[in-house]
LOVEX-521530 format. One record per residue (C-alpha): residue number from 1; residue in one letter; x, y, z. Coordinates in Angstrom, 1 decimal, always signed. Layout:
BEGIN
 resi resn      u      v      w
  NUM    A      X      Y      Z
...
end
This chain:
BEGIN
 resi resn      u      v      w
    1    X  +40.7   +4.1  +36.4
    2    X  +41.7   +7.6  +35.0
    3    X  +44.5   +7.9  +32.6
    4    X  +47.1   +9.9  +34.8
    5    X  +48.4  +12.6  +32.4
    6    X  +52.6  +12.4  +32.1
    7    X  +54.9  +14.0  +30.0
    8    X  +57.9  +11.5  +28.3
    9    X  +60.5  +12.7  +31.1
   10    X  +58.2  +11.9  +33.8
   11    X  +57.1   +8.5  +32.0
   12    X  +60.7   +8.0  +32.2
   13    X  +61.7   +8.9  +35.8
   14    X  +59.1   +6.8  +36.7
   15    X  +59.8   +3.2  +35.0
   16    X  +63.7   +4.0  +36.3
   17    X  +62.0   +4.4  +40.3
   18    X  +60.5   +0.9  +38.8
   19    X  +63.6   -0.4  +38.2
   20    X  +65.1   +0.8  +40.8
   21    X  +62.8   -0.7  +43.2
   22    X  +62.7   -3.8  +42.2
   23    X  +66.1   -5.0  +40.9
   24    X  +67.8   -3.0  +44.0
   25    X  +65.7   -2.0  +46.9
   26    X  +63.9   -4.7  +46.5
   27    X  +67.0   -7.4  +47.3
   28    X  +68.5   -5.4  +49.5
   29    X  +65.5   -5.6  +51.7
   30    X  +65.3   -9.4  +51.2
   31    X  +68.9   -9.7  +52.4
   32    X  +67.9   -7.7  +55.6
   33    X  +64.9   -9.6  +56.6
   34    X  +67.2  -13.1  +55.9
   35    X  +69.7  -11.2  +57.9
   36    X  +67.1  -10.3  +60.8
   37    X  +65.5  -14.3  +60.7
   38    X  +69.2  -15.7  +61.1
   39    X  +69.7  -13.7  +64.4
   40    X  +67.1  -15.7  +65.8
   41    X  +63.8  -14.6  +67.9
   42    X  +61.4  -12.8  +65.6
   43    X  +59.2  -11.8  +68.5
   44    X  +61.7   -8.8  +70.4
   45    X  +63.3   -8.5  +67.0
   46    X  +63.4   -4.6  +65.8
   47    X  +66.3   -5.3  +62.7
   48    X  +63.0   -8.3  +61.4
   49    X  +60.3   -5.5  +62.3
   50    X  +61.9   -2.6  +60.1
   51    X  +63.0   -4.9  +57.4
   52    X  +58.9   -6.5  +57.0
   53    X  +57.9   -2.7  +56.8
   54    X  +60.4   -1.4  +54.3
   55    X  +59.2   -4.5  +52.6
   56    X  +55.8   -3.7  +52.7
   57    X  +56.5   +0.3  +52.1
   58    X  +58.5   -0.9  +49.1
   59    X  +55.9   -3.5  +47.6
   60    X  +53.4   -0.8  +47.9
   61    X  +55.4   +1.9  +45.5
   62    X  +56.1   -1.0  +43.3
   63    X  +52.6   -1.5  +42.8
   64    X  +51.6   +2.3  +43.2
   65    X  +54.0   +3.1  +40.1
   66    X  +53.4   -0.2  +38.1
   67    X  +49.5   +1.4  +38.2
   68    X  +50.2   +4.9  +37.1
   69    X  +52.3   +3.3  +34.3
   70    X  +49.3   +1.4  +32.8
   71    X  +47.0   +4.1  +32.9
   72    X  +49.8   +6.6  +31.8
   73    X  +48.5   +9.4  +29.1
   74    X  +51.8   +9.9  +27.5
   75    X  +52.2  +13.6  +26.3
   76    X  +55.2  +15.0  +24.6
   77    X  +55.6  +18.8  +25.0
   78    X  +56.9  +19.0  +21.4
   79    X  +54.1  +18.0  +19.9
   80    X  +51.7  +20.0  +21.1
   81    X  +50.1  +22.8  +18.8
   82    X  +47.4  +24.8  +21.6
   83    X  +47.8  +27.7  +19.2
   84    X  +50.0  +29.4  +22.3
   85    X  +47.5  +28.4  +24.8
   86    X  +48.9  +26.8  +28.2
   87    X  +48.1  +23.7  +28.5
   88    X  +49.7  +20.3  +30.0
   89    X  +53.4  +20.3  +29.2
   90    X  +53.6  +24.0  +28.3
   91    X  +56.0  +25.8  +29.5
   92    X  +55.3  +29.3  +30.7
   93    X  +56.9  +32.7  +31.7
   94    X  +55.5  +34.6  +34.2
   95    X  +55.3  +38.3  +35.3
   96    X  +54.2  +38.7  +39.3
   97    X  +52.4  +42.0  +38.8
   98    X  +53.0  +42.9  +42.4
   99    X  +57.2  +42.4  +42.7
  100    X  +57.4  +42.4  +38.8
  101    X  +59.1  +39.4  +39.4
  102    X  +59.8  +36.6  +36.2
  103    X  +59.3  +32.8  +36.8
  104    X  +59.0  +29.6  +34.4
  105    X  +57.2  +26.7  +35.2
  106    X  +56.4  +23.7  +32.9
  107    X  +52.9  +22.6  +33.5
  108    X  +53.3  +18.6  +34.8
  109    X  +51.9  +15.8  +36.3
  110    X  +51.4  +15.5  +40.2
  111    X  +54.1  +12.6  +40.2
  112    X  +56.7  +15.0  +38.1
  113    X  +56.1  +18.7  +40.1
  114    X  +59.1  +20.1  +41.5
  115    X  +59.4  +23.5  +42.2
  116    X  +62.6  +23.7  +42.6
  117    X  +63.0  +22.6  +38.5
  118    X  +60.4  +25.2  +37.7
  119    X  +57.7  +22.2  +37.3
  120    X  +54.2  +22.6  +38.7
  121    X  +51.4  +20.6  +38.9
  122    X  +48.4  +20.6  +36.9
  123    X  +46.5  +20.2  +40.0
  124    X  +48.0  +23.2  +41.5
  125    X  +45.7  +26.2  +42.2
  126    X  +48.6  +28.5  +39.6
  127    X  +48.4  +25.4  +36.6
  128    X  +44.9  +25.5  +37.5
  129    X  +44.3  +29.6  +36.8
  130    X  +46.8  +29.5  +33.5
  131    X  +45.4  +26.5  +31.4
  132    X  +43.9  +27.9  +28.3
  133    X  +45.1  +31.4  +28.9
  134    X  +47.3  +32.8  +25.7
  135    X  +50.2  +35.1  +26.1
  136    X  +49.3  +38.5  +27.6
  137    X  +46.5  +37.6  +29.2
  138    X  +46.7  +38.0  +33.3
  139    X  +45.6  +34.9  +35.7
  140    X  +44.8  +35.7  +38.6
  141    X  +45.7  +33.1  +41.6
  142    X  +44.1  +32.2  +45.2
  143    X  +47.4  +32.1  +46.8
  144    X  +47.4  +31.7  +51.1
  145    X  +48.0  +35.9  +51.0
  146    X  +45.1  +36.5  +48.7
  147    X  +44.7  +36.6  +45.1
  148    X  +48.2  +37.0  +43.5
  149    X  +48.6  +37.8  +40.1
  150    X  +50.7  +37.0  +36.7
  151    X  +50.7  +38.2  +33.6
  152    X  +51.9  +35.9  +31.1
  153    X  +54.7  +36.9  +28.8
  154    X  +55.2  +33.5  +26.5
  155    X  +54.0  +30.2  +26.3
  156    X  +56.4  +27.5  +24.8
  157    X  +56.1  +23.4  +24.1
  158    X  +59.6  +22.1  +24.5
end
């Protein structure tokens, strides 16, 4: 399998989901379906039904994120030296040209994106037109409304 590319924060988020589901979610959902058995006739029983397919749901993103885990490419943001190139982890500011608009967004994994933090994912079509582009230089972007563009104003690895 590919290594999946994560910074340390997002290595971390994900073993805590880990842990999470599987020293909590994991017994809770065990009480429920012991729970569900205990009321009797499994056939007609909808409490047994859900409880099985949180189970399943839950054993799924268990394995899901013990996988992405063991083929993890840990990279730490701080360490990078791209010469003030954006790469993964960097963290850029951007100009809109059009509304002259400024944003940030930290360049991340698909599993750590969030907008709403200001972290986008190197898959994205904007990580996509900024990797290897310096300070100054414009990308431009295939956005729904047409090409968009951004000039950018700094790259930083924090």
């Amino acid at each position: 399998m590919a290594k999946i590319p994560l910074t340390v924060i997002g290595t971390e988020k994900l073993r805590q989901e880990l842990h999470q589901l599987k020293s909590v979610e994991r017994q809770k959902v065990i009480a429920a379906i012991a729970e569900a058995r205990a009321q009797g006739d499994l056939s007609e029983n909808a409490e047994y039904d859900a409880a099985k397919e949180r189970q399943s749901f839950i054993e799924g993103r268990i394995a899901d994120v013990e996988s992405k885990l063991a083929n993890a490419q840990i990279i730490d943001p701080t360490l990078l030296d791209a010469d003030g190139r954006c790469v993964f982890g960097a963290t850029v500011d951007l100009q809109d040209l059009a509304s002259n608009g400024e944003v940030t967004y930290q360049i991340v994994g698909d599993d750590e994106a969030d907008i709403k933090e200001g972290k986008i994912s190197i898959s994205s079509p904007i990580a996509r037109a900024l990797i290897g582009k310096s300070a100054g230089d414009v990308a431009e972007v295939q956005a729904p409304g047409g090409i968009k563009e951004y000039e950018i104003l700094d790259v930083r690895y924090i």
